[in-house]
Every structure is written in C-alpha cells, then in structure tokens.
C-alpha positions in Angstrom: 15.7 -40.1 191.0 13.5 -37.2 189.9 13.0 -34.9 193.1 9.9 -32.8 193.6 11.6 -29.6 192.8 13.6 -30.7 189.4 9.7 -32.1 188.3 9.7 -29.9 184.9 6.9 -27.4 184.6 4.1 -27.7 183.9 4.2 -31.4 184.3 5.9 -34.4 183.7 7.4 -35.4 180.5 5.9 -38.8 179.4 7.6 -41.1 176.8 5.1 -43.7 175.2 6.6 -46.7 174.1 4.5 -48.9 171.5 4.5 -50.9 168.5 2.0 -50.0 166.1 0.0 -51.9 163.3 1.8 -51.5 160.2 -1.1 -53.5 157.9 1.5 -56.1 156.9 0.5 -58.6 153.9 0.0 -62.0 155.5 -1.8 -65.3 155.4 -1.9 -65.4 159.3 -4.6 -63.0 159.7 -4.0 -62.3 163.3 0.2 -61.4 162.4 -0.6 -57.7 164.6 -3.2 -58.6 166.4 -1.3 -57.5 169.9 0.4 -54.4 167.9 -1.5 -50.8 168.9 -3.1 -48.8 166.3 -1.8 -44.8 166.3 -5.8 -44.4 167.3 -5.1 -46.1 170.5 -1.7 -44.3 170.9 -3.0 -40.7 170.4 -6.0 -41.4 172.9 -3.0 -42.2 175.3 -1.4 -38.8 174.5 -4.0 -37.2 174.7 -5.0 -38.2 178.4 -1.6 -37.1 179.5 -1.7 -34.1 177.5 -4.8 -33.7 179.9 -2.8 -33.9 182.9 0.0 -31.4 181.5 2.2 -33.5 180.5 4.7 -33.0 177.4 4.7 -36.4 175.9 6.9 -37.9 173.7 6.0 -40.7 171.4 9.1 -43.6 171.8 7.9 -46.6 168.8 9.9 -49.5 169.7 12.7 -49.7 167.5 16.1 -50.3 166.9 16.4 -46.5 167.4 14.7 -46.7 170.6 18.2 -46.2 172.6 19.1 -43.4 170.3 15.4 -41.5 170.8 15.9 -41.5 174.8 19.3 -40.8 174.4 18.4 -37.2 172.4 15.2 -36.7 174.4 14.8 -36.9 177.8 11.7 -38.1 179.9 11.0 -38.2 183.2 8.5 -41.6 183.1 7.8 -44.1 180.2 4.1 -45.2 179.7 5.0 -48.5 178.5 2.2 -50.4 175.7 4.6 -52.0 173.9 4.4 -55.4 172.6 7.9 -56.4 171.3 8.7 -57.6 168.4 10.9 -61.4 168.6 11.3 -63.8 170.3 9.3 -65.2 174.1 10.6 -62.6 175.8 9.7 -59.8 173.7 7.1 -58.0 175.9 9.8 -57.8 178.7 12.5 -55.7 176.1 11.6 -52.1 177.0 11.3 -52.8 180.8 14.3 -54.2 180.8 16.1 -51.5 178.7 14.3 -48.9 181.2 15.6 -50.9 184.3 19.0 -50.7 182.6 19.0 -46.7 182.2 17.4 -46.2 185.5 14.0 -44.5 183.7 10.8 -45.1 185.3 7.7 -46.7 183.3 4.1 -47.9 183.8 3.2 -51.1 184.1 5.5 -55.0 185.5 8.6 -55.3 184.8 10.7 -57.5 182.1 11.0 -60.5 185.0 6.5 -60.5 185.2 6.1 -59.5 181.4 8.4 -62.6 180.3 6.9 -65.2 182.7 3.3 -63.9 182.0 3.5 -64.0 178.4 4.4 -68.2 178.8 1.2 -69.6 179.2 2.5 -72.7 180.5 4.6 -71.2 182.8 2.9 -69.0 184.4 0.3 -72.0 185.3 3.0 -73.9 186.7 3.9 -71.6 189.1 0.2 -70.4 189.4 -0.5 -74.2 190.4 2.1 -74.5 192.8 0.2 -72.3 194.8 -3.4 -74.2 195.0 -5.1 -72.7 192.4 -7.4 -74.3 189.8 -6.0 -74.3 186.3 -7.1 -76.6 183.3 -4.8 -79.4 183.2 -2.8 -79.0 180.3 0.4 -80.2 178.5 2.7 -78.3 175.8 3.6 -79.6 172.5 7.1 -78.8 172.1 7.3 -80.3 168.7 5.7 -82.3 165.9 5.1 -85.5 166.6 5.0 -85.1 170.5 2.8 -87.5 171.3 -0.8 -86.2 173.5 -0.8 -87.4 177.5 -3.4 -90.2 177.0 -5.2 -89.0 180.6 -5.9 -85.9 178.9 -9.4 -85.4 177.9 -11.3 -84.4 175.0 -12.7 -81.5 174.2 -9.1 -79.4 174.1 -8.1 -76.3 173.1 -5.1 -75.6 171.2 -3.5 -72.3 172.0 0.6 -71.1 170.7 2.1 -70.8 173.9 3.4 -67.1 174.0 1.1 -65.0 172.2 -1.7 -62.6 173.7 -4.3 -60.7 172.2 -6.5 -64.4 171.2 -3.7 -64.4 168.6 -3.9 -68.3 167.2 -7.7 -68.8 168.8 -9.9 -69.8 166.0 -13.1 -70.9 165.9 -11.3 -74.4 165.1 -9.6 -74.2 168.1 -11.3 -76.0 170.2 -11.4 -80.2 169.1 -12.9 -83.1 170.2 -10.7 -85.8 168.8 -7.1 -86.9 167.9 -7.1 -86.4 164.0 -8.3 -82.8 164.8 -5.9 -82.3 166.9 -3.2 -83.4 164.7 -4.3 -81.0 162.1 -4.8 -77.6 164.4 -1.6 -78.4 166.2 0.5 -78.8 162.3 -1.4 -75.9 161.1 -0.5 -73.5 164.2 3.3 -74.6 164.2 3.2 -74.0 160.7 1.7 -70.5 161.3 3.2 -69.5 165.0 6.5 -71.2 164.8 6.4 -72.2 168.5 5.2 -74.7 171.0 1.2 -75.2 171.8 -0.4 -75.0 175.0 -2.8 -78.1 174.7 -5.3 -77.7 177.6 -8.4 -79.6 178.7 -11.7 -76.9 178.1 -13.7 -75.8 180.3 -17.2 -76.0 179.5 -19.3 -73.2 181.3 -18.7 -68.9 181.3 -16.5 -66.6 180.7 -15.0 -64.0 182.6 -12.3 -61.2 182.5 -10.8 -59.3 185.7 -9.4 -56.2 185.7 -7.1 -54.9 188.6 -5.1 -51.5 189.1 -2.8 -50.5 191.5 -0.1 -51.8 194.0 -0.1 -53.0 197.7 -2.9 -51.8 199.6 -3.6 -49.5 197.3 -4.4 -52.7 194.4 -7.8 -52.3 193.5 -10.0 -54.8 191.9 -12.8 -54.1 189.5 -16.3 -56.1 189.7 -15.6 -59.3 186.9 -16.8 -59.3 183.7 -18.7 -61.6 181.7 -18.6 -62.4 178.2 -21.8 -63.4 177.5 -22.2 -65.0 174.1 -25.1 -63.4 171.2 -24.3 -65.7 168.9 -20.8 -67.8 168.1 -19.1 -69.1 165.0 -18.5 -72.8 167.1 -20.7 -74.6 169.1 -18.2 -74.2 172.2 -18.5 -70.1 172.3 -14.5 -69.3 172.3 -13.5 -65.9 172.9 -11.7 -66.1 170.0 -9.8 -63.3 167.8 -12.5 -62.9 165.4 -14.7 -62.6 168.1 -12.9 -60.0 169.8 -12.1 -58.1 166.0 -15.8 -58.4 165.8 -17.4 -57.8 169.3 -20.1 -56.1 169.2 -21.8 -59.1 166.2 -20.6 -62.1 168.7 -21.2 -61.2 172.6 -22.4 -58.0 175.1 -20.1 -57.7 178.0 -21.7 -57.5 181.4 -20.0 -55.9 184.3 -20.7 -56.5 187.4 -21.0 -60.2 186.3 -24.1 -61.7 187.7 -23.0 -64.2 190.0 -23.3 -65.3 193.3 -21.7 -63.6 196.3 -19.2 -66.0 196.9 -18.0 -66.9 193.5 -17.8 -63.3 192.9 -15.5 -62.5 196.3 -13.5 -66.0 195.3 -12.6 -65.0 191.6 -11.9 -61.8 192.7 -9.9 -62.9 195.4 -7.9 -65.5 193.5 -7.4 -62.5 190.8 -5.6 -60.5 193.8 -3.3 -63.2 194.9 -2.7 -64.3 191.2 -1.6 -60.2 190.3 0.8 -61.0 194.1 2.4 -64.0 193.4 3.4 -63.0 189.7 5.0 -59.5 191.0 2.5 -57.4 188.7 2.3 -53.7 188.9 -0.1 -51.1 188.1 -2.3 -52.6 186.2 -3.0 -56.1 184.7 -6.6 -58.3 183.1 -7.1 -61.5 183.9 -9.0 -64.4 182.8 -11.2 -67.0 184.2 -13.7 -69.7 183.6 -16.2 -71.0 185.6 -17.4 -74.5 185.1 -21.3 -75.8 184.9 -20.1 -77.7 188.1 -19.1 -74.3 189.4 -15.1 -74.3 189.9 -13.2 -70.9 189.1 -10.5 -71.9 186.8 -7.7 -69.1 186.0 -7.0 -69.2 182.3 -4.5 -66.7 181.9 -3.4 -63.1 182.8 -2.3 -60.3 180.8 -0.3 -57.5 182.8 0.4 -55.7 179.3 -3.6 -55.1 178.6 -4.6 -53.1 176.0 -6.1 -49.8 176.7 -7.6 -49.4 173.1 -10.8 -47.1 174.2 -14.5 -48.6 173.2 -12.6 -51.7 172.4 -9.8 -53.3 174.9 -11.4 -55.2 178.0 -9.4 -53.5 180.1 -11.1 -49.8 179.7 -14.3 -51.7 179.4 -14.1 -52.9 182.9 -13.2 -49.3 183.8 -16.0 -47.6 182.4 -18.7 -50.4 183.6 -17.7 -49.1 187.2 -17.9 -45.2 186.4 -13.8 -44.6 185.4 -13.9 -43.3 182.4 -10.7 -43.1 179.7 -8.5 -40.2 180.5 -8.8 -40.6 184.3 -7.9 -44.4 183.6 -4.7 -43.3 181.8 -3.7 -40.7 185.0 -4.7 -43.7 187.6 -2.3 -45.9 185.4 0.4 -42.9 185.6 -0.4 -42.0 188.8 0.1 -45.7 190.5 3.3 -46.0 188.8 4.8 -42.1 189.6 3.6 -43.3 193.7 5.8 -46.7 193.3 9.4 -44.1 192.2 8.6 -42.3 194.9 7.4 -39.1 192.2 4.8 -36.7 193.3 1.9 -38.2 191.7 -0.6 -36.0 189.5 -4.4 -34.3 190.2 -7.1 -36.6 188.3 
C-alpha cells in the first residue's frame, strides 16, 4: 500500500484504462456504442492533470499487462468497457485486484453481475423491490411464458449504453416478437431479456460515494420532445441524438414521497450490489404510480455535455473536473490514500 510519504510529488500518478471508438464498418449501428471517444478520455486527463496528477493513458489491450508492467501508477481511473464475452466489464478490475493496484469505480464481482440484466433483477427481487416481470430467451425457439403480457420490450441481455434499443423495440404482439428477438440474436449473439413495459416516465439516478459518505443526486427525468415510436423508449438513437428527442429535467418534478422512495430504493439497490464510487441507475414510474428499477450501470459514462451521469452532476451545481476529483477522491479514501484538494 502507497503510504503518505512515498505519495510521488506533485501528485498522484493516474492510469486511465478505456476502450475507445475505433469507427469500425458494421451493419449493427450501435457495434461501439459503450466504447469512449479520445474526447471523453482527454476531458478525463485533463481533470486530473487539474489536480496534479501525472496521468498515464492504459487502452485496454492485450498489452495492458505489459504497459503497467513498464509504467508504474499509483491508482487506475477505470472507464473501460471490455471487449468479449459477459464478463467483459469486470476484466481490468479483476486484473487490478490481481496486481494489488488501486482503481475507481466496483469491482470485477459488481461489474460482471450488473452487466446481466437478468441477473442482477433476480437478486434485486429477492430483496422486495419492484422490477418488470420478465423472462430471458436463451435461444431460438424458446417459447414466450404465456402470463407474460403485451406490450414487451426486447433488450440483449448484457449490453449497456441502449445498445440493441430500437425504436422497434418495444412490441405488442407475438409475430413481432418473433422477428425483434431473430433479428437481435442475429445481431447480439446472446440471450434477450424479454420484459413486460412499463407505461408511464422515465427516470435516471445518479449516486457517488461509499458508506456514509454515498451521496445521492436529485432523479432525473427524461422527458420526451418528440419520439420515433409511440411508446417514447430511451432508445440509442435517442440518446446519439438527445438534444432532437427529449430535455432532461433535474430535480425531477415529483412528489415528495416518490422522490425520497426512488431515491431511497437507488441507495439500497447501489448496497446490496456492493457498488463503489459511483454508479447511474434507472427507473420507471408507472401511470398507476409504482417505482419500478430497470437497471443500474456502475460503469457510467462520464462523456461531458453528453453521458447522464455528468448531467445529473451539473443540474445540482458539480461541475466536470471536480466530478472527476470526487470520483478519484472517493476511491483514494476507500485504499486508505490521502485523498486530493477539489
């Protein structure tokens, strides 16, 4: 463990690990949709460079191991996405873990549960919290749970980012469910999340922090301008294309006790799935007025004047760079590190 006096000088030495947009050819549109453009990575840098801080950028790679091996760093601010397989988001925590080098952000054991959908609303469930009901397609020619009811929405399992949310996403009957789930099998290559949708608004949650230091920002809707279906999905085109489809309002405008209940279930939600430092969640509220969690995303991207995340921020007065330090800072206090002036 890094000691106060071995801290280099001026500052720390940061490592950002990412994966970044490498505008591959493809007829799935969204194929890097949860990949970080350098834009995104340099605004990191350049928040850290803020706080003194030598930082190194770490792409994740095959040469990862070889790159920390040559140059050494004293924390990892972690934003990468993997690259294969279900696990993927949890490789470079667990390679961290494995070296004994401090990072940002859950580790592999959250990252790999959170980024199963289905999962992580089973064991979300098991505690008494409202989720759509829901079933997975493991297959083609799984047959649908006949008590489940129309409208659904189709999601892949394991992806983040709205990556395999269309605007035909969302169906009302059997033959179109046929064809969304064969054509997103065909695309994603893995099981769908087939869940029952929730008619009403959406929110986002952002939360930063750990113990009693966990802070919870005010939720935010996503209040719909205009849509490309009739059920208002926030969808990956809507999200590539914002600022046409919805305006974000933070605080939401809801009533006191909704707003204290989906903040509160966003608390014990970031608790029970071991999260740390930071993490975005998703709700729905119903026209009947039940908070439904939809999912939760402990990796969030921090892509400024565009990610939810530093949206939320900024709606309650934290602006970027001091984001990034708080981010840093929350993770330097769980090592044990002498955290940094912001």
């Amino acid at each position: 463990m890094i000691l106060k006096k071995d801290i280099p000088c001026p500052g720390y030495r940061v490592g950002i690990t990412y994966n970044v947009k490498r505008g591959v050819q493809s007829e799935v549109e969204d194929i890097e949709a949860e990949y970080d453009s350098m834009e995104t990575i340099y605004s990191i840098k350049k928040a850290l460079e803020k706080l003194n801080c030598t930082v190194e950028l770490m792409e994740a790679e095959k040469s990862l191991l070889d790159c920390l091996a040559k140059t050494k760093v004293d924390i990892v601010f972690n934003i990468a996405e993997g690259r294969n397989g279900r696990g993927r988001e949890a490789h470079i925590p667990a390679i961290m873990n494995f070296l004994g080098i401090p990072f940002t952000g859950s580790d592999e054991t959250t990252l790999a549960i959170a980024l199963d959908k289905n999962l992580t609303k089973q064991i979300v469930a098991s505690y008494g919290i409202k989720t759509p009901r829901s079933q997975v397609i493991q297959k083609r020619g799984d047959k649908l749970d006949h008590t489940m009811k129309f409208p659904l929405i189709i999601k892949p399992n394991s992806e983040g980012s709205s990556k395999g949310i269309s605007e035909l996403s969302v169906v009302s009957g059997l033959a179109q469910l046929e064809d969304t789930i064969e054509n997103n099998m065909s695309k994603y290559q893995q099981p769908m999340l087939i869940e029952e949708f929730i008619e009403g608004r959406e929110f986002t949650v952002g939360i930063i922090g750990n113990d009693d230091e966990t802070v919870v920002f005010p939720p935010m809707e996503i209040k719909f301008k205009s849509s490309l279906d009739s059920y208002k999905i926030y969808s990956y085109q809507v999200k590539k294309n914002y600022q046409q489809y919805v305006e974000y309002v933070c605080p939401a405008e809801l009533d006191p006790s909704l707003n204290r209940k989906m903040t509160s279930i966003a608390r014990r939600i970031y608790s029970i799935l071991g999260c740390k430092d930071f993490a975005r969640l998703d709700f729905r509220l119903s026209n009947d007025g039940e908070v439904y969690f939809i999912e939760i995303n402990p990796l969030p991207g921090l892509a400024p004047g565009y990610s939810d995340y530093p949206m939320i921020a900024q709606f309650t007065g934290i602006e970027y760079d001091r984001l990034i330090g708080m981010i840093l800072n929350s993770a330097l206090k769980r090592y044990s590190l002498p955290t940094i002036s912001i």
